[in-house]
Structures are given as structure tokens and as C-alpha cells.
N, C-alpha and C positions, 0 to 999 in steps of 0.2 A: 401286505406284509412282505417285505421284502428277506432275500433269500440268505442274505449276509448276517440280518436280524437273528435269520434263525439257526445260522450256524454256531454261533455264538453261545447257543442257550445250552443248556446240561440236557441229559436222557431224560430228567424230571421235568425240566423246564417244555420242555417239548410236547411229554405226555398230557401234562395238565393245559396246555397251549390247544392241544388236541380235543382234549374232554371240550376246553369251552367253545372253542368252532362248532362241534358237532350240537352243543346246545341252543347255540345261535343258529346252526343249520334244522333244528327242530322247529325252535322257533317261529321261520321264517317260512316253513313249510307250511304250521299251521296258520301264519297268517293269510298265507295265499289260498288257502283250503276255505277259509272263513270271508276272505274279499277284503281283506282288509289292507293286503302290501300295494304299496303304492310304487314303489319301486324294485321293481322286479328284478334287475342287474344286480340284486345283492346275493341272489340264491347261489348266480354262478361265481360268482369273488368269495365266496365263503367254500364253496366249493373244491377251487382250486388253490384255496388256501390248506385246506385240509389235505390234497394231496403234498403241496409242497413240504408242507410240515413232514406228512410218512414217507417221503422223497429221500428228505433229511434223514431221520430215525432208521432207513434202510441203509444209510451210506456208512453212517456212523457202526451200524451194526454190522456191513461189512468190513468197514476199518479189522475193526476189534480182533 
């Protein structure tokens, strides 16, 4: 996800952008907990996705 994407989106758009990383980032936990992820390069891209999003959501909120 790129960073301009996310500039883009409203306070709403962001937060709900957030819920669903974090459930992909659940996800993706359990599949490694159980042996089942095959590609393990996604833990840390969801990762840093999720920061980038609260990156956002702080700038914005210091705009404000």
C-alpha cells in the first residue's frame, strides 16, 4: 500500500483500513503458529502497513 493511497482516504477510511490489516495480521499469525504459512514475507508487509496507516492517522491528527 502505498503512502499517497493513504493520504487520500478520510479518518474513517483509515480506521476501518486499520481494523482490517490488524485481522489479516491475526490471521497470519495463526497460520504460522499452526505451520501452515508458506510465505512468510507477508507478516512483515502487513506489519509495516499497519504502521504506515497510524503514520498517517497521527499526521492528520496533528494537522487538526
Amino acid at each position: 500500500m502505498k503512502t499517497t493511497e493513504l493520504r487520500a482516504k478520510s479518518d474513517a477510511e483509515l480506521q476501518k483500513e486499520l481494523l482490517d490489516l490488524r485481522k489479516a495480521q491475526f490471521g497470519l499469525r495463526m497460520q504460522m503458529a499452526t505451520q501452515q504459512l508458506t510465505n512468510t514475507s507477508q507478516v512483515g508487509k502487513v506489519r509495516k502497513d499497519i504502521a504506515r496507516v497510524k503514520t498517517i492517522q497521527r499526521e492528520k491528527a496533528a494537522a487538526k
